[in-house]
N, C-alpha and C positions, 0 to 999 in steps of 0.2 A: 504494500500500500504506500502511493505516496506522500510522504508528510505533505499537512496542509502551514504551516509555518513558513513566515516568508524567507526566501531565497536571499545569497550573500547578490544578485542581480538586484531583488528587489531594494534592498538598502540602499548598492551603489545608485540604483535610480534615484531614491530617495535623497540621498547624499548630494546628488548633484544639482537636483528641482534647490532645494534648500540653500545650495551654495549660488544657486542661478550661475552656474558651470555649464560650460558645454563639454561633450566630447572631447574636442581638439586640447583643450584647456586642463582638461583631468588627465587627459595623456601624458601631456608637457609637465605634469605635476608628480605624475606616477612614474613614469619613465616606460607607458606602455603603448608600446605602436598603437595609433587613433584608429586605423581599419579595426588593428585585431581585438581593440578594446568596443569597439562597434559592433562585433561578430558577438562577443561576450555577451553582452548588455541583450542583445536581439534574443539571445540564446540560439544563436546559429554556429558557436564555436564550446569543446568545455572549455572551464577555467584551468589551465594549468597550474602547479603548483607556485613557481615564481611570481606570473600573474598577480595570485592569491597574495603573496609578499608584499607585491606593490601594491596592488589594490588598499589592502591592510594600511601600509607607512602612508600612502598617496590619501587616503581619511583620517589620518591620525589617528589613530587606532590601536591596542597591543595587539603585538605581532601572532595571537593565538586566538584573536575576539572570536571568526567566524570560522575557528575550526571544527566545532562540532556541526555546521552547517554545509562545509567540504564534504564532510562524510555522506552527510546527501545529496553534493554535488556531485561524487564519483560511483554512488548507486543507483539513485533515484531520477537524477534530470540529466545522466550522459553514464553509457558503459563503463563498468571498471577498468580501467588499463591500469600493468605494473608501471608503467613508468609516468605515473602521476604518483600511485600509492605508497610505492618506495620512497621519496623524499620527502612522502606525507609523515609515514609512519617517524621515520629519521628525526624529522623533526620534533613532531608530538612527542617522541623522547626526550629531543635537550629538553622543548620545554616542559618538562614533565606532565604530560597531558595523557596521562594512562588510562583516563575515558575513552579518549578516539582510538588508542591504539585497541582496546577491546571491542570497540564496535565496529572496525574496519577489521581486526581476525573474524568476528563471529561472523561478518557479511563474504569476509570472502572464501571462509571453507565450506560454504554451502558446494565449492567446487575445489574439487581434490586435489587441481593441477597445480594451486597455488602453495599447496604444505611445503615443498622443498623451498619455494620462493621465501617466506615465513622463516622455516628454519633457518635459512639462510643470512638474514637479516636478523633474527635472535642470534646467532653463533658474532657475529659481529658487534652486537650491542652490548651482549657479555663481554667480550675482550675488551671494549671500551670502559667496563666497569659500569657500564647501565643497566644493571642488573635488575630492578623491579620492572623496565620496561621490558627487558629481555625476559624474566619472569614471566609475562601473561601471555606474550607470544610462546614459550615452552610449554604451558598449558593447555592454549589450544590446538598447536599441533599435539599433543600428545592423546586429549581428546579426541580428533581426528583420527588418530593411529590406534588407540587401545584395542582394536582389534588386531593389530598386524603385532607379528613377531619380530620386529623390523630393528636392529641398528639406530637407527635413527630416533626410536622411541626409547627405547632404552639411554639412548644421549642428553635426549630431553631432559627424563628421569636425574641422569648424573647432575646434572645444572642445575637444573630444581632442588638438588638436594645440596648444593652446593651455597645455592641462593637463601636456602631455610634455617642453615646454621649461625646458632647465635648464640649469646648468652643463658639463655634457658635453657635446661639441660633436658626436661623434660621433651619441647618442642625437638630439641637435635633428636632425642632417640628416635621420637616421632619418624624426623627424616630421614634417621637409617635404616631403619625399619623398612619401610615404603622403598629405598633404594636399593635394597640391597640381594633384594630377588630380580632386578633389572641388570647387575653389577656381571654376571656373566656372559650376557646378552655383548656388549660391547666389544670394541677393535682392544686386543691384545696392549696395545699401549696405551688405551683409554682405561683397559681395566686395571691395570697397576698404579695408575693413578687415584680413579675411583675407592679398589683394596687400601692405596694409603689412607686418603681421607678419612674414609669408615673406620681403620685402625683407630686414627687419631680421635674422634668422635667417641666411639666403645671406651679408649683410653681413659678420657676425661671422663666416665662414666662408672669406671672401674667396673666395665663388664671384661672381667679377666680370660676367662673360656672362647669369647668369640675378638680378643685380642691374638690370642694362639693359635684360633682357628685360619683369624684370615691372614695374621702372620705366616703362617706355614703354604698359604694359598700363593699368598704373592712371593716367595723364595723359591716355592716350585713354579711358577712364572716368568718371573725374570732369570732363574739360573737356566732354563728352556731357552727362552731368548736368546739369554748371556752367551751359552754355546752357539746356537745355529750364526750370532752374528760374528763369531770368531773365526768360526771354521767354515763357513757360506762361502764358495766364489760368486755367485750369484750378485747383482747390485742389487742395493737396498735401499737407495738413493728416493724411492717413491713411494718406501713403505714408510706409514705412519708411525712418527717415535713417539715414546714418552717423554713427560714434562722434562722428568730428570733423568741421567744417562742410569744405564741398568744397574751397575755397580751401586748405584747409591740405593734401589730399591733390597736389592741383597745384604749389604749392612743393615739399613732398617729393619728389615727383618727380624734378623738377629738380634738387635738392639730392642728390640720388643719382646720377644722369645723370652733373652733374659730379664725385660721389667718385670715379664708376667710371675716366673718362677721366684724374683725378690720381693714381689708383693705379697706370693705367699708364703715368704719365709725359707724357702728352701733356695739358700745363699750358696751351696755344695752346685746344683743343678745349673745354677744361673749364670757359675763362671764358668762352666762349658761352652752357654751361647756368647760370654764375654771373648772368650780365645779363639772365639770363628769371626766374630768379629774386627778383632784385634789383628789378626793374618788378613794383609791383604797384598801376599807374595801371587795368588792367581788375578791379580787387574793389568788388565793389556795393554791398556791406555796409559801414556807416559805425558798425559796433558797438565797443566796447573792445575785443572778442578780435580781431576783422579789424586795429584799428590797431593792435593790440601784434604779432598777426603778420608784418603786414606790415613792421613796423619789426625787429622782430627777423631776418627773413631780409634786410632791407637792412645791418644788420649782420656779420650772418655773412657776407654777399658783399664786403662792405668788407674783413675780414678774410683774406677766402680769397683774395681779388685781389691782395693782400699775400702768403700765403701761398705760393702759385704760382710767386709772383716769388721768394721765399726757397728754393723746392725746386728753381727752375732756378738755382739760384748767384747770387743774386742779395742778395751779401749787404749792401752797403749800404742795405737795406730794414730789417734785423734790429732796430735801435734804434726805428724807428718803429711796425713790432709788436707788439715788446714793449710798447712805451706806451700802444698801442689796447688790446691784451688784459687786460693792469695790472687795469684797474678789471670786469674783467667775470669775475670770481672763479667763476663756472662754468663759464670756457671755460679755465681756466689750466690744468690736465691736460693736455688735446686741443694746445693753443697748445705744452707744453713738450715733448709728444710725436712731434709737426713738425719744431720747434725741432733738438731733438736726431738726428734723423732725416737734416734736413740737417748738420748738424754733423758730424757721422759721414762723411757723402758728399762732403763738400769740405774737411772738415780745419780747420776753424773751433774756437776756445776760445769756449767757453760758459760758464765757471765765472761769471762773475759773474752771470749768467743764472739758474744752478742755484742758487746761493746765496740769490737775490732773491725765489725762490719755492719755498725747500727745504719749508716748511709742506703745498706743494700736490701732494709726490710721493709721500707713501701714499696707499693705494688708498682710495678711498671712492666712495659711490655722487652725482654730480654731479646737479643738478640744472637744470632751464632755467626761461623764463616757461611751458614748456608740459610740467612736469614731468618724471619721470625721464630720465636716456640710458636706451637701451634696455640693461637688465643685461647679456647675453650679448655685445655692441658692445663696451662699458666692462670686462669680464675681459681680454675680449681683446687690446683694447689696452694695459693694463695690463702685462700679461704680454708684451708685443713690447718694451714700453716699456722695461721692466727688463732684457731684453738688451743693446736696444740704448744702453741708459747702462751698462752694463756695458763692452761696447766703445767707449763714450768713456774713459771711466775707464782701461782697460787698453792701449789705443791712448796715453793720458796716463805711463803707467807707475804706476797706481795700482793697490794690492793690492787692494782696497775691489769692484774690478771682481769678481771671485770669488764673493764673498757674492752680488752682484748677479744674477748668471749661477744662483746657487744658488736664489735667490728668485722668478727668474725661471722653472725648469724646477721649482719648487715647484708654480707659477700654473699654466704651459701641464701638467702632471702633471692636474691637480683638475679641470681643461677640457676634457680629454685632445686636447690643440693638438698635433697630431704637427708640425707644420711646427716647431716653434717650440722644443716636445722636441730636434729635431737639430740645430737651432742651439746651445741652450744645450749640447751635447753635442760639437758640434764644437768650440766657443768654449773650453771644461773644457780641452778633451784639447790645446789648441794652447796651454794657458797651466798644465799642471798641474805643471811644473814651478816655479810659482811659488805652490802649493798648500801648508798646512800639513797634518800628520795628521788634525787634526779637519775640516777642509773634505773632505778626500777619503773620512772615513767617512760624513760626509754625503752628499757626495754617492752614492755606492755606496749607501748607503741608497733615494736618492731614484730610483734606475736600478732596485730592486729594486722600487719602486713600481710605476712606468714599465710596467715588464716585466709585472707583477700586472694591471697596467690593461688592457694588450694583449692579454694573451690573456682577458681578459672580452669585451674588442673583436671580435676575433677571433670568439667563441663568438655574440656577438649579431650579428654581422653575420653569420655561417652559418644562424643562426636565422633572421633577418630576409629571406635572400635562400628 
């Protein structure tokens, strides 16, 4: 049906009676040839999108007034063509006008031919970092496709899940969940990619079992690859690579393997995956980034070998950790967060420890030689962190623990860390009698959160199921 709403024609008409303008004079104004602006007005031509531009500046106008009106320009009073559509869509991006671009997918998958066009133009608006508008075009193609077993749906799938990760820990598992039965579906280098992701995701989740699971997935992947690209005469040149070269998906591995086994304690198992790590006599590659990897996870194994020994009691180690970690001012978070961790579990004073690197205990976003921690990894620990220096401090007879515990169920509140909520909850209530009135209206405050967040929880996970 076609809207009865007037036309961006009838305006400019309107526009011009008003200005007592003629044609020649709007043209000269607009900077649009007088025929072609004549054809328009007549509705003997469409509006192309530049057109639309001037039209817009040449009435003074913002540059986005009559774009929901385009969209019934390009369906309703003239055929769709892509090459109106495409610098439609583009646009209604920067300007973030994520109406049009919904109403221009939904009008134009009534016909199939345009999904690859769609995907095509999502795959480009993701790489630009437009990602909510690249979001609703991945929806609807996907919509379109959920019947096919197609590549391409499955790609959607990765993106979408990519686009969904945040701070709430709940909404991420959400999105591994949903993605993660698509994750095989995909190109060989798109999957080891994907397999990272999710790792990193689970990680923050301390879902240990399907950290090892798909740890083990992607080592049997990339060491697959890692061979065939070794020993291939074949050229490879047009095959699809992964983000990062393969070697680095094969350390990571490893390097998860054994968080999984130190998380549960079994410190003997975990520096087996630290010593496959550690060996990187089989990399072929003799480039800067293969020797900076390579050296950086012999590092971190030096570290963790240390580590291990600290987590099983082993505290005559402690001064010579610190010393190693000292000068590696990106690992000093991670390093005091161990630290403390054991300290807690064996009754050890840390204070000159904490002191020596009191600069490194707000939160901030760390970095490596191989770029960010993964954000939702780094809340989380953060937020374990701050409890558990809370119970040193209070274990110490330190009031200062309180604020901490506060800080702490601040963090795991905004994550929504339920584990991590009932700690700081049972920690409150076992020490509130060392509480002033302003901590405890904070706190209550922060339970009134809590409560607020849960039952959102509540409502999207009934949704979601």
């Amino acid at each position: 049906m076609v809207p009865t709403t007037a036309t961006i024609r009838d305006h400019l008409a309107v526009y011009l009676s008003q200005q007592g303008m003629s044609i020649n004079q709007f043209a000269s104004q607009s900077g649009i040839n007088s025929g072609t602006l004549s054809r328009v007005l007549n509705n003997q031509q469409p509006i192309a999108m530049n057109h639309l531009e001037r039209i817009t500046q040449g009435m003074q106008l913002p540059e986005d007034h009559f774009f929901s009106l385009y969209v019934d320009e390009c369906f309703y009073h003239s055929p769709p063509t892509w090459r109106r559509l495409r610098p439609f869509i583009l646009r209604s991006a920067a300007l973030d006008r994520l109406d049009c671009i919904e109403q221009v997918a939904y009008h134009l998958l009534e016909n199939l031919t345009y999904v690859p066009m769609l995907f095509e133009v999502a795959e480009g608006l993701f790489e630009q970092g437009q990602w909510q508008a690249a979001g609703l075009l991945y929806k609807n193609v996907s919509a379109s496709e959920k019947y096919q077993n197609s590549e391409r749906l499955a790609l959607c799938q990765f993106r979408l899940f990519r686009i969904a990760l945040g701070d709430d820990q709940t909404l991420n598992l959400q999105a591994a969940l949903l993605f993660e039965c698509y994750v095989n579906r995909l190109d060989e280098a798109d999957q080891l990619d994907g397999l990272n992701h999710l790792i990193n995701v689970y990680y923050s989740l301390h879902k240990w079992r399907k950290v090892d699971e798909l740890s083990q997935e992607m080592l049997r992947l990339a060491t697959l690859r890692y061979h065939l690209q070794q020993h291939s005469n074949r050229k490879q040149s047009n095959e699809k690579k992964p983000v990062k070269p393969l070697y680095r998906y094969i350390f990571y591995s490893h390097l998860m393997r054994a968080t999984v086994y130190e998380e549960n304690r079994d410190y003997k198992s975990a520096l087996k995956f630290v010593a496959n790590y550690m060996d990187g006599s089989w990399v072929q590659e003799d480039d800067e980034d293969a020797k900076r990897t390579v050296a950086q996870y012999q590092e971190w194994g030096t570290a963790n070998t240390m580590l291990y020994g600290l987590m099983s009691g082993q505290h005559e180690i402690l001064p010579e950790y610190v010393e190693y970690i000292a000068p590696q001012k990106n690992e000093i978070f991670v390093a005091l967060y161990n630290i403390i961790i054991s300290a807690n579990r064996y009754d050890w004073n840390v204070d000159h420890i904490l002191e020596r690197f009191a600069a490194y205990i707000p939160y901030r976003t760390n970095l490596t030689e191989f770029g960010k921690y993964n954000q939702q990894i780094m809340e989380d620990q953060y937020a374990r962190f701050l409890v558990e220096l809370a119970v040193y401090h209070l274990h110490n007879n330190r009031n200062k623990g309180i604020s901490l515990i506060l800080q702490s169920l601040e963090s795991s509140a905004r994550i929504n860390n339920d584990s991590n909520v009932i700690k700081c909850v049972d920690l409150f209530e076992q020490h509130r009698h060392q509480t002033d009135e302003e901590e405890k209206e904070q706190y209550k405050l922060l339970i009134r959160k809590v409560q607020v967040l849960n039952e959102k929880k509540t409502h999207l996970t009934s949704s979601f199921v």
